[in-house]
Legacy VTK file of the C-alpha trace (Angstrom):
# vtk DataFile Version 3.0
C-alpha trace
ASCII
DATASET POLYDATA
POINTS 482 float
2.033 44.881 40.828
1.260 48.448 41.194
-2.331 48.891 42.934
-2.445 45.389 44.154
-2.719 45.277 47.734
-3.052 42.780 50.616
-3.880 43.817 54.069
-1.430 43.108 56.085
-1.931 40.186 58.758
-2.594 40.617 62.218
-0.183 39.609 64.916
-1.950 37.527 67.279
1.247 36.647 69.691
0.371 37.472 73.378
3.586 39.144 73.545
3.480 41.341 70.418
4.511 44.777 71.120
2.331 48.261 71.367
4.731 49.962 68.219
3.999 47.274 65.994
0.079 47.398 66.366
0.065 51.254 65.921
2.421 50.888 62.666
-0.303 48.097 61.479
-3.398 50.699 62.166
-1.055 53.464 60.455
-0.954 50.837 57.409
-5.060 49.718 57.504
-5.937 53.527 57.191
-3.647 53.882 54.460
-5.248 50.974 52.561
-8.670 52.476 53.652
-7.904 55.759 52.271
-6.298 54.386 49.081
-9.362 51.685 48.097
-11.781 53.803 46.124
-8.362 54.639 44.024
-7.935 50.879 44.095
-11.271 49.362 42.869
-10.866 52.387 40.136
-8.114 50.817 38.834
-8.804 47.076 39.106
-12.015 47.838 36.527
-10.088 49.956 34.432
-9.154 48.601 30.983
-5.621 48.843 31.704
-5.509 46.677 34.938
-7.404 44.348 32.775
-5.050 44.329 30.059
-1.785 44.147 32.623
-3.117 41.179 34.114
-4.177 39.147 30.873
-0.813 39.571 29.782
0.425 38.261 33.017
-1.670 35.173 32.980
-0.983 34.222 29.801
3.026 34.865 30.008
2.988 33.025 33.171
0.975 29.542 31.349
3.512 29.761 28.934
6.628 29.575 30.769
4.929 27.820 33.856
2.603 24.953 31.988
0.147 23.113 34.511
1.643 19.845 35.895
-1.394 18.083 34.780
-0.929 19.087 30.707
-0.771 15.527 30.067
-4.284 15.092 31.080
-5.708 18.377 30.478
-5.447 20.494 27.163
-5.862 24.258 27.450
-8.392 25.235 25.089
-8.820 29.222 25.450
-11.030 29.675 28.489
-11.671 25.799 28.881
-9.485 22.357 30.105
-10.412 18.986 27.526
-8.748 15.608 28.183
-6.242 14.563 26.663
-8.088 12.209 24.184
-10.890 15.301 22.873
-8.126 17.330 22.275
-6.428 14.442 20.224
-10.156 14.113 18.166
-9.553 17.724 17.307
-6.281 17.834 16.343
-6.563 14.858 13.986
-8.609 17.087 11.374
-5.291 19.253 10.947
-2.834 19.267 8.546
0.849 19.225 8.636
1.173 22.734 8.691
-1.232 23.567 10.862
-0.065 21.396 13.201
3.524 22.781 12.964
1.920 26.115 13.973
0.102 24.302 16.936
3.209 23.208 17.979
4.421 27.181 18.486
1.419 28.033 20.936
2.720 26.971 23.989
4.573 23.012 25.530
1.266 21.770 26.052
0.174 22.442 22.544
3.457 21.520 21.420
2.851 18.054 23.399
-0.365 17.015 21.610
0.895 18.107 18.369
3.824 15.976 17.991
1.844 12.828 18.905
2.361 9.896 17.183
-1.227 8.586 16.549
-1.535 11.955 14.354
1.675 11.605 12.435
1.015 8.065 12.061
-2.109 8.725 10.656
-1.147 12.054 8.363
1.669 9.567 7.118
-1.124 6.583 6.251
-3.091 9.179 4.534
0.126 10.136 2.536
0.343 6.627 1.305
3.788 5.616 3.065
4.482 2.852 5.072
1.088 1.225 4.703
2.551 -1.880 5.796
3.968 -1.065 9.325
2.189 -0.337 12.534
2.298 2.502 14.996
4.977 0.969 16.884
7.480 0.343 14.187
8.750 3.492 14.455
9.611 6.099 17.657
9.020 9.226 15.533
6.129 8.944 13.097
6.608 12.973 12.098
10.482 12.081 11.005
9.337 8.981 9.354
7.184 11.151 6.844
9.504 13.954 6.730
11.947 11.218 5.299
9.392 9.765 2.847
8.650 12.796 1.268
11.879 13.855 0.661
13.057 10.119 -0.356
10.302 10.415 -2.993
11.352 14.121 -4.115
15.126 13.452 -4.864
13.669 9.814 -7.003
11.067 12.090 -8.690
12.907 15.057 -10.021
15.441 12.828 -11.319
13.346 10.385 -14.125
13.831 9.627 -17.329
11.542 7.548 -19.458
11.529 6.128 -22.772
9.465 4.046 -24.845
10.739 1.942 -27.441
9.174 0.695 -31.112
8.862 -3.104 -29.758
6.716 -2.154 -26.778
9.568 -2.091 -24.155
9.408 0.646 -21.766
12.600 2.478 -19.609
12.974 3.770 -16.776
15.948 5.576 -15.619
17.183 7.244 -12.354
19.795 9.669 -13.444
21.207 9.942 -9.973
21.492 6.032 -9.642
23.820 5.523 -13.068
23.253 4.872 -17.379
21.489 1.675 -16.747
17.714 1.310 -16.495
16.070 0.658 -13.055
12.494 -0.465 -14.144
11.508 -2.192 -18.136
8.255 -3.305 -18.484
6.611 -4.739 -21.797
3.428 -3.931 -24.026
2.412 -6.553 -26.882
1.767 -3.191 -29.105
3.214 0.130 -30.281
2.248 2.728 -27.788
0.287 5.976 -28.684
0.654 7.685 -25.216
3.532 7.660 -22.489
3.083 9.795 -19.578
5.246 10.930 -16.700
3.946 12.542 -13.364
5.216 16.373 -12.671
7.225 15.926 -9.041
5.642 12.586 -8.558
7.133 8.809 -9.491
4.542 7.314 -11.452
4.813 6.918 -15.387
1.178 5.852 -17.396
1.575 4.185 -20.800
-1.492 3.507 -23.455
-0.729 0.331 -25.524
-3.858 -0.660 -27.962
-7.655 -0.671 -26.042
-5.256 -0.539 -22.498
-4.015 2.023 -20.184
-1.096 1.045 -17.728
-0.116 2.746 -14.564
3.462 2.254 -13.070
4.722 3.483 -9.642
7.699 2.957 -7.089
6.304 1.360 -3.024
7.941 2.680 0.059
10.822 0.738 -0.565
11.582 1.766 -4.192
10.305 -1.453 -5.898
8.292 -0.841 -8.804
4.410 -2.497 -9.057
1.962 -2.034 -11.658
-1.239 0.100 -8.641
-3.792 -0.058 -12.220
-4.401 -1.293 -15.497
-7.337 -0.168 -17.616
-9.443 -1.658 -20.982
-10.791 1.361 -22.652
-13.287 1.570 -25.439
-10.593 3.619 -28.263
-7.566 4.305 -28.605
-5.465 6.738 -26.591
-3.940 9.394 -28.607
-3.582 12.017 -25.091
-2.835 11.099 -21.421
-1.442 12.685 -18.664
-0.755 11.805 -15.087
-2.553 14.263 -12.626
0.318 16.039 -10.454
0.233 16.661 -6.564
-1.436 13.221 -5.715
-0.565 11.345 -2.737
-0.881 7.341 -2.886
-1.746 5.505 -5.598
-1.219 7.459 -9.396
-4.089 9.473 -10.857
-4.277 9.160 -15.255
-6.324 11.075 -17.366
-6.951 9.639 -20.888
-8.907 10.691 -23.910
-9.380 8.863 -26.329
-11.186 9.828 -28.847
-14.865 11.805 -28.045
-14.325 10.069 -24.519
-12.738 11.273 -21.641
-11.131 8.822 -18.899
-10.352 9.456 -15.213
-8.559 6.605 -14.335
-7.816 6.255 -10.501
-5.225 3.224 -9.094
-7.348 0.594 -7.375
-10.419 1.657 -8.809
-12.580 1.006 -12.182
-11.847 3.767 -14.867
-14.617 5.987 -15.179
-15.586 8.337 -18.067
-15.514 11.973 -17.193
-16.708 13.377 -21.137
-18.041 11.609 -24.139
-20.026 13.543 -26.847
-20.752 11.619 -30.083
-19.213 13.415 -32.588
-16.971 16.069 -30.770
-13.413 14.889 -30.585
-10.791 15.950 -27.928
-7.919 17.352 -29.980
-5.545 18.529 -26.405
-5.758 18.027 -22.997
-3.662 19.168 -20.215
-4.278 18.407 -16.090
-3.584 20.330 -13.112
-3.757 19.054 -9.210
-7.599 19.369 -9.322
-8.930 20.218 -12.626
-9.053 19.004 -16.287
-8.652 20.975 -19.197
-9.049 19.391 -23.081
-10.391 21.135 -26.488
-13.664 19.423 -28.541
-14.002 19.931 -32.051
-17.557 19.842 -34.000
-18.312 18.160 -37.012
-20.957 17.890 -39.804
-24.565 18.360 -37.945
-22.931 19.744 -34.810
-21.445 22.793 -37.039
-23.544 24.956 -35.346
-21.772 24.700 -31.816
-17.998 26.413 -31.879
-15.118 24.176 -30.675
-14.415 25.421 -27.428
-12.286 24.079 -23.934
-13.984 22.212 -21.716
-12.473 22.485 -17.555
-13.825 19.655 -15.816
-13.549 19.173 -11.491
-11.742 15.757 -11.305
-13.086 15.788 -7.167
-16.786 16.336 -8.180
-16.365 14.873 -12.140
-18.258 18.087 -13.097
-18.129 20.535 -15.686
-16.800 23.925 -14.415
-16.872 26.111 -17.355
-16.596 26.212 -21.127
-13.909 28.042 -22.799
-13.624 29.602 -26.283
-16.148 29.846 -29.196
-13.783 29.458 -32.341
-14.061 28.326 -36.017
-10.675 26.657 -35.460
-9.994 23.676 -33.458
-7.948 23.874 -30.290
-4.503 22.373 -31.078
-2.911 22.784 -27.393
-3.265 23.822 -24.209
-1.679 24.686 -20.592
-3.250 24.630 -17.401
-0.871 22.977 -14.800
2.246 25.372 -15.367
-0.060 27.907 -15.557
-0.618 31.047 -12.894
-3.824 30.478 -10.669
-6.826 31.003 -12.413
-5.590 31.599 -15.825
-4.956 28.733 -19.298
-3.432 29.662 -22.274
-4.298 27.192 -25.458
-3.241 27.472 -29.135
-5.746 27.221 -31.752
-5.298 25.985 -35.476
-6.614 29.582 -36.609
-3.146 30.704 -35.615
-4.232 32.584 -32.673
-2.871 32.161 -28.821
-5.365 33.215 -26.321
-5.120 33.354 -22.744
-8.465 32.494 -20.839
-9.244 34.083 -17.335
-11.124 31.001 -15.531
-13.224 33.437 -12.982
-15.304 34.999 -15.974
-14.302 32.690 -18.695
-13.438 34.799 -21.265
-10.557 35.704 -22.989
-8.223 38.553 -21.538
-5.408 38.028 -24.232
-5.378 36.966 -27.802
-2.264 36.947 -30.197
-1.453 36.078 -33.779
1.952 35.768 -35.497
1.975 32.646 -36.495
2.061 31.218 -40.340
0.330 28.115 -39.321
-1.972 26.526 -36.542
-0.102 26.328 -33.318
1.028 23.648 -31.296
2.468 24.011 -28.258
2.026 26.857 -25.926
3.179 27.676 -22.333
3.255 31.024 -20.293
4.112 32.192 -16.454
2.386 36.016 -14.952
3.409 37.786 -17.733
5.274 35.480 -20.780
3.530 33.454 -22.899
5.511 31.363 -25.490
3.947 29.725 -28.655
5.832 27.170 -31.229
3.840 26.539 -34.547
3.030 23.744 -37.028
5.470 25.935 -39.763
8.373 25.966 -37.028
8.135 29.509 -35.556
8.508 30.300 -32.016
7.530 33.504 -30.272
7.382 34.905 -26.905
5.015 36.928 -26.114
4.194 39.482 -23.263
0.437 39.170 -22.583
0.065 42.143 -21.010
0.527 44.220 -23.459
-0.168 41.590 -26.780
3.014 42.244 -27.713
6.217 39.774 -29.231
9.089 40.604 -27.872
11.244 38.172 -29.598
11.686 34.828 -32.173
13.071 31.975 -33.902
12.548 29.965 -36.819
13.338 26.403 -37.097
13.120 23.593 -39.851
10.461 21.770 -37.938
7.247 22.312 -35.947
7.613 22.740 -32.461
5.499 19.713 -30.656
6.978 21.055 -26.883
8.120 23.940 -24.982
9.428 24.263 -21.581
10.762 27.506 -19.926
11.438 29.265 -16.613
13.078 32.629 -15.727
16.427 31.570 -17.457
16.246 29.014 -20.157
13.876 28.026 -22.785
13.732 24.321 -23.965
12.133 23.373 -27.711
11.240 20.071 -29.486
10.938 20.355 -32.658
9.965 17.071 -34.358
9.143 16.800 -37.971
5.803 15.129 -39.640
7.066 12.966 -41.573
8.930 10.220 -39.813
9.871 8.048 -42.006
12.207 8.966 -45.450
11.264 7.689 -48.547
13.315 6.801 -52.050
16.497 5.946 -52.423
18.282 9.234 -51.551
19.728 7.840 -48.431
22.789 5.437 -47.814
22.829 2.395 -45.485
23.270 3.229 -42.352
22.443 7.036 -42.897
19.643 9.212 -41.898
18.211 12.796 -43.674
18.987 15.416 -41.622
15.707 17.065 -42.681
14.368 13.455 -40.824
15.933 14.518 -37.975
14.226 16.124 -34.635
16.412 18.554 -32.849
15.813 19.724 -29.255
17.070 23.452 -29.223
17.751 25.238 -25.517
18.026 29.028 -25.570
19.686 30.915 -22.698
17.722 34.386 -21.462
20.162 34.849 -18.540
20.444 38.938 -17.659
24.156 38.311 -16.258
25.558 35.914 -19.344
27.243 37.996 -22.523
26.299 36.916 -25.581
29.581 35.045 -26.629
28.681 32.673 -23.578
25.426 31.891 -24.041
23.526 28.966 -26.156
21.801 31.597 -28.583
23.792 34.444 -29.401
21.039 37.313 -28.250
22.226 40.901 -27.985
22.191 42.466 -24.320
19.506 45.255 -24.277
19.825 49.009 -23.288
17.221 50.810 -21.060
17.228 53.313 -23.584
15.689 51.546 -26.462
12.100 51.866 -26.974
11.623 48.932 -29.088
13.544 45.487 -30.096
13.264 42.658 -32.079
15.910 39.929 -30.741
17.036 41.230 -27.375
17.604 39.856 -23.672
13.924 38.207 -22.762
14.827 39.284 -18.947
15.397 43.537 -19.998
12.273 43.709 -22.258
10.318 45.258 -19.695
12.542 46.692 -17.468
10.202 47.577 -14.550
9.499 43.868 -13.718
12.894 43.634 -12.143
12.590 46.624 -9.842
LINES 1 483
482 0 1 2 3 4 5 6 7 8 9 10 11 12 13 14 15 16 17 18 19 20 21 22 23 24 25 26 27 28 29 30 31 32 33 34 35 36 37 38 39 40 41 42 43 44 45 46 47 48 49 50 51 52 53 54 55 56 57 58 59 60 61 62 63 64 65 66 67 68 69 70 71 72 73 74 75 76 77 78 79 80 81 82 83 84 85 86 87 88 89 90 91 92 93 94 95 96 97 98 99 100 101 102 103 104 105 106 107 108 109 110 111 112 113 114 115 116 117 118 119 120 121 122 123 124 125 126 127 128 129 130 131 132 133 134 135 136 137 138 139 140 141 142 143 144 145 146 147 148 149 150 151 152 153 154 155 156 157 158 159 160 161 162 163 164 165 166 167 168 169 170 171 172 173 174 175 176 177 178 179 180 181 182 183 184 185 186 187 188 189 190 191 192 193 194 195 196 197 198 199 200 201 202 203 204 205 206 207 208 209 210 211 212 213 214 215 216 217 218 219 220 221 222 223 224 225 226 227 228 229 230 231 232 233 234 235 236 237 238 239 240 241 242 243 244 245 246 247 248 249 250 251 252 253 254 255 256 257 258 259 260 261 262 263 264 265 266 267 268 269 270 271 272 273 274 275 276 277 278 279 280 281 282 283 284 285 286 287 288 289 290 291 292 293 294 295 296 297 298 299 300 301 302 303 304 305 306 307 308 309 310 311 312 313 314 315 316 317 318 319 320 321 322 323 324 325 326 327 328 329 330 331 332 333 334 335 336 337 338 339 340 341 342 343 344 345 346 347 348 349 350 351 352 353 354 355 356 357 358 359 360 361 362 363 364 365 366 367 368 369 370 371 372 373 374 375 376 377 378 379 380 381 382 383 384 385 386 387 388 389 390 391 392 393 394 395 396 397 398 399 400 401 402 403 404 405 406 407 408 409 410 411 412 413 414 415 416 417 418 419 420 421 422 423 424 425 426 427 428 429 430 431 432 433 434 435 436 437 438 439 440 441 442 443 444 445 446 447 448 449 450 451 452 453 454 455 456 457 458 459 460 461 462 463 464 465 466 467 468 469 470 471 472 473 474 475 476 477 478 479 480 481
């Protein structure tokens, strides 16, 4: 309060005494003398600062009485109901930061018609009105997490008679969902974090997916031109499932509730992989016969805008695999029958890393901001650090390895053989070639495991050594740790 002042006021009782008017003409001449000092102050910067920080401290502890009917908005008061028409165009996070300005803020953010409406969006509770429930921001809080713990705990399976599973494993061993197809299918897909599984049967495409309640429903099924042989679920979607199929030289988008509609088809240019993130679409073309003058390259298509983003790669050999959604932001990594792993920077669409070791074509591939790991048709598998181009450790196996999954810790293999099906008479009844046999294979890269207690037996590395050949995956670069 320092420079403030109020002249004092003047006593205008008949009976006031002579003292006190002399002390109040002492105090007038004081606040005359002092005023130029004053109005100095009051249009300095610093009285300006003091006092903003007052007014604002005291509309945050002290909120109007009328907040219900007028909003603060900076340096102007909106109803009630404008503010509400702005604060519907926010987002669940951004309204949880609304909620920290100050109570009126926190008021309008937390009201129901918003929640109820961020939670419609969502695709919960479709069925049920505003006034079905008290808290509309708890009742999507509880959705979401209700459909995490059922989604990171699937298990799906599709059998030789058409018949497909589909297990909780945090519900017991026996199925909670079968549903039938009349054929063999070429193409089972399950959503990453999401409850939805998509299955290709024949000329049709079937998508599967839990309501609010847990009951499963069939939200879309498709008749496509050819048959499926790669489909994947898009991750990240909220309502109804979103499938992308090729089949063929065609390309499907197929959206729940809505016809399927054909994102790619080139006569003559085959998709040979395909992999989806949230947004995006990533799948390899190969060139035949009088299209040999075009390489095979990797197409990235805009699933919001169905548009071709950029082309990928100009190689002789066709693109075997490829991984976008695991993927760091703005980078794929794809496997190529030439042998060769590149890794493809999507902002200038070239290649910033390109690898050989391989015997064979590769087939799976899958890397993270500085691994890349590659399995091959001739049952190698290598880790790579793309940084530098360099392996840094592998493993040989009987059969090539169709699928790799890894994080920071452990590293998951399929390796399935080509031939299915034994032939002669070299086997007994009810026995099966172990050279028939697929065998999933899980290696442990933990730095505080020995090597007695792990899966693979992998020697510990020093910080000495300047090279290695089959050493701890977490200690071949040291630095990354520190």
């Amino acid at each position: 309060t320092a420079g403030i002042y109020s002249a004092p006021k003047q006593n205008r009782s008949c009976g006031a005494a002579a003292p006190a008017r002399g002390r109040d003409q002492e105090q007038a001449a004081a606040g005359l003398a002092a005023a130029p000092a004053l109005r100095n102050f009051r249009s300095s910067g610093r009285f300006q600062h003091l006092m903003g920080a007052f007014l604002t401290n005291y509309f945050l502890l002290f909120p109007s009485q009328n907040e219900i009917n007028e909003v603060p908005f900076f340096d102007v008061q909106l109803p009630y109901e404008l503010a509400l028409k702005i604060f519907q165009y926010l987002g669940k996070a951004e309204l949880g930061r609304c909620a920290q300005v100050s109570r009126t803020w926190k008021i309008l953010a937390e009201d129901e018609v918003l929640w109820y409406r961020l939670c419609q969006e969502e695709g919960y509770l479709l069925d049920m009105s505003i006034s079905d429930h008290s808290c509309w921001k708890l009742a999507l809080k509880n959705c979401r997490a209700r459909e995490h713990m059922i989604n990171s705990s699937l298990a799906v399976a599709a059998h030789e008679d058409g018949t497909v599973s589909v297990w909780s494993l945090l519900l017991g061993q026996e199925p909670i969902h079968h549903f039938q197809h009349n054929q063999h299918l070429q193409a089972l897909a399950l959503a990453p974090g999401g409850a939805a599984v998509a299955t290709a049967s024949g000329f049709q495409v079937r998508l599967e997916s839990p309501d609010d309640r847990g009951f499963w429903q069939t939200p879309g099924t498709f008749e496509i031109q050819k048959l499926v042989n790669f489909l994947n679920l898009v991750p990240d979607v909220t309502g109804s499932p979103v499938a992308v199929a090729a089949a063929e030289d065609i390309v499907y988008l197929l959206k729940a509730e809505a016809p399927g509609r054909i994102l790619h088809s080139v006569y003559g240019q085959p998709v040979t992989c395909l992999d989806v993130a949230a947004h995006e679409a990533a799948f390899g073309i190969k060139t035949f016969g009088w299209l040999l003058n075009e390489p095979n390259q990797i197409l990235l298509y805009n699933l919001e805008t169905n548009q071709c983003v950029t082309k990928l790669g100009n190689s002789m050999g066709a693109f075997s695999c490829v991984n976008l959604h695991s993927s760091p932001p703005n980078m794929l990594v794809a496997g190529n029958k030439d042998r060769r792993v590149r890794v493809f920077d999507l902002r200038c669409g070239e290649a910033v890393c390109c690898v050989q070791g391989h015997q064979l074509g590769v087939c799976s591939v899958q890397m993270d901001e500085w691994k890349v790991v590659s399995g091959g048709e001739e049952g190698l598998l290598c880790v790579w650090d793309q940084r530098m181009a360099t392996k840094l450790w592998e493993m040989h196996a009987r059969h090539p390895v169709r699928h790799v999954w890894f994080d920071s810790h452990i590293l998951i293999t399929a390796n399935i053989p080509e031939e299915k099906n034994p032939r002669g008479d070299l086997l007994c009844p009810g026995c099966f070639a172990r050279r028939y046999r697929g065998v999933i294979y899980s290696y442990d890269f933990s730095v505080d495991q020995l090597a007695v207690d792990s899966v693979l037996p992998i020697c510990r590395s020093s910080y000495d050594e300047v090279s290695g050949y089959s050493y701890n995956i977490g200690l071949a670069v040291p630095y990354d740790s520190i």
